[in-house]
C-alpha positions in Angstrom: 12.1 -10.5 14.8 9.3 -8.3 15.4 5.3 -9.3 15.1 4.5 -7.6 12.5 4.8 -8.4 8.4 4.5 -6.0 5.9 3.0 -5.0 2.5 5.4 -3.7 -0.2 3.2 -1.8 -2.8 4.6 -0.1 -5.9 2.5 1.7 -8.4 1.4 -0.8 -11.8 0.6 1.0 -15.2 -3.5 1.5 -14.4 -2.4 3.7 -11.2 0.3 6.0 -13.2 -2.2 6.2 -16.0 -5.0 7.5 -13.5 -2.4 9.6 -12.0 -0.9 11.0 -15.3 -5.0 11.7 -16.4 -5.3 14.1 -13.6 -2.1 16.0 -14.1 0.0 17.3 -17.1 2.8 18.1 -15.6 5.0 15.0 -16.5 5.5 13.8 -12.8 4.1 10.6 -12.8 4.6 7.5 -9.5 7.5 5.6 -10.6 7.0 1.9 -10.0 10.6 1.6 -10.0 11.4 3.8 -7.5 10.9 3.9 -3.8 7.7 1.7 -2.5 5.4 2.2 0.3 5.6 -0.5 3.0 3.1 -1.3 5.4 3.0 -3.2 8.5 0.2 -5.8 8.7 -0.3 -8.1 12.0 2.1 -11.3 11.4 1.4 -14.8 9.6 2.2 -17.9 9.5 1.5 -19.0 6.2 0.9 -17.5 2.5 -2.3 -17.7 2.7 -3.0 -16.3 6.0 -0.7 -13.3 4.7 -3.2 -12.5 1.3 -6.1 -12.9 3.5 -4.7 -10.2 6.0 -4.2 -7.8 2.7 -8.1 -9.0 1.4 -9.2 -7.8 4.7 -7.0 -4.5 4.6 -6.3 -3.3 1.1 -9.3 -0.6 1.0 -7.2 1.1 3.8 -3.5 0.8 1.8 -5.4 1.8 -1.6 -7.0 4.7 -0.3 -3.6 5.7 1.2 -1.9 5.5 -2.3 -4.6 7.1 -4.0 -4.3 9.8 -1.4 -0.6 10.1 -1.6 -1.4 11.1 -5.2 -4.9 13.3 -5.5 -6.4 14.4 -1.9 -9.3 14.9 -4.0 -11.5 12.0 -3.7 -14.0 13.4 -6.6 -11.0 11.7 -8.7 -10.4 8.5 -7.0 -11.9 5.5 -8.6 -15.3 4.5 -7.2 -15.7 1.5 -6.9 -12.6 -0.1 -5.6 -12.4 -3.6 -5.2 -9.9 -5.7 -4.2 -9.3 -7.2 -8.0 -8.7 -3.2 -8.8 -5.9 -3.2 -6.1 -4.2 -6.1 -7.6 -3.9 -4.9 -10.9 -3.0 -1.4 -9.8 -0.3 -2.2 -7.4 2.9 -4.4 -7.6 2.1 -6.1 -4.4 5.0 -8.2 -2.2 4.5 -9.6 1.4 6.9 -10.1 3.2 6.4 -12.5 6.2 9.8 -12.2 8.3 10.6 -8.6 9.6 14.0 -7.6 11.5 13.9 -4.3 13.9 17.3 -3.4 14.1 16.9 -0.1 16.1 16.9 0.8 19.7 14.4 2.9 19.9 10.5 2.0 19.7 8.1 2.3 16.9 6.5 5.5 17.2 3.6 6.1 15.0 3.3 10.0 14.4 -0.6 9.6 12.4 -1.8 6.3 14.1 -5.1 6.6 12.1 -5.0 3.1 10.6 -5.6 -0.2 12.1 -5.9 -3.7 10.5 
């Protein structure tokens, strides 16, 4: 087990209709298909695990909304951490497994919670 946790986010219905408002080409995010995980500093408890993602989610929803629209003339303004809630599909998971050899190697390593 590695000391690290991780956020799995997955678009909800207000991101895909921001997304779909900005573009007509039919290619919308699919909340079905495959999420974005993040790695967040390990936790003990539930709690201690939303308060990690209270203290980090401006990072993780500017990364979606980037992921999108580099644009940010078209992100959402104000962006609280209610917003994030209702426009992600968020799961935390607490217990994570590195199963490789090799180390972790982050290639952009601009992001730190």
């Amino acid at each position: 087990m590695i000391n690290r946790s991780a956020a799995i986010i997955r678009p909800a219905q207000p991101y895909v209709d921001w997304a779909s408002a900005l573009d007509d080409s039919e290619i919308l995010p699919d909340s079905d298909g495959e999420p974005t995980i993040y790695l967040l500093p390990d936790y003990d408890t539930d709690e201690e695990g939303w308060a990690l993602l209270t203290e980090g989610f401006e990072i993780i929803f500017e990364a979606e909304l980037e992921g999108w629209h580099t644009d940010q003339t078209a992100w959402p303004a104000k962006r609280t951490y209610a917003m994030f809630c209702e426009w992600f599909q968020i799961t935390l998971c607490s217990c994570l497994e590195d199963l490789c050899a090799g180390p972790i190697v982050d290639d952009e390593d601009k992001y730190q919670i």
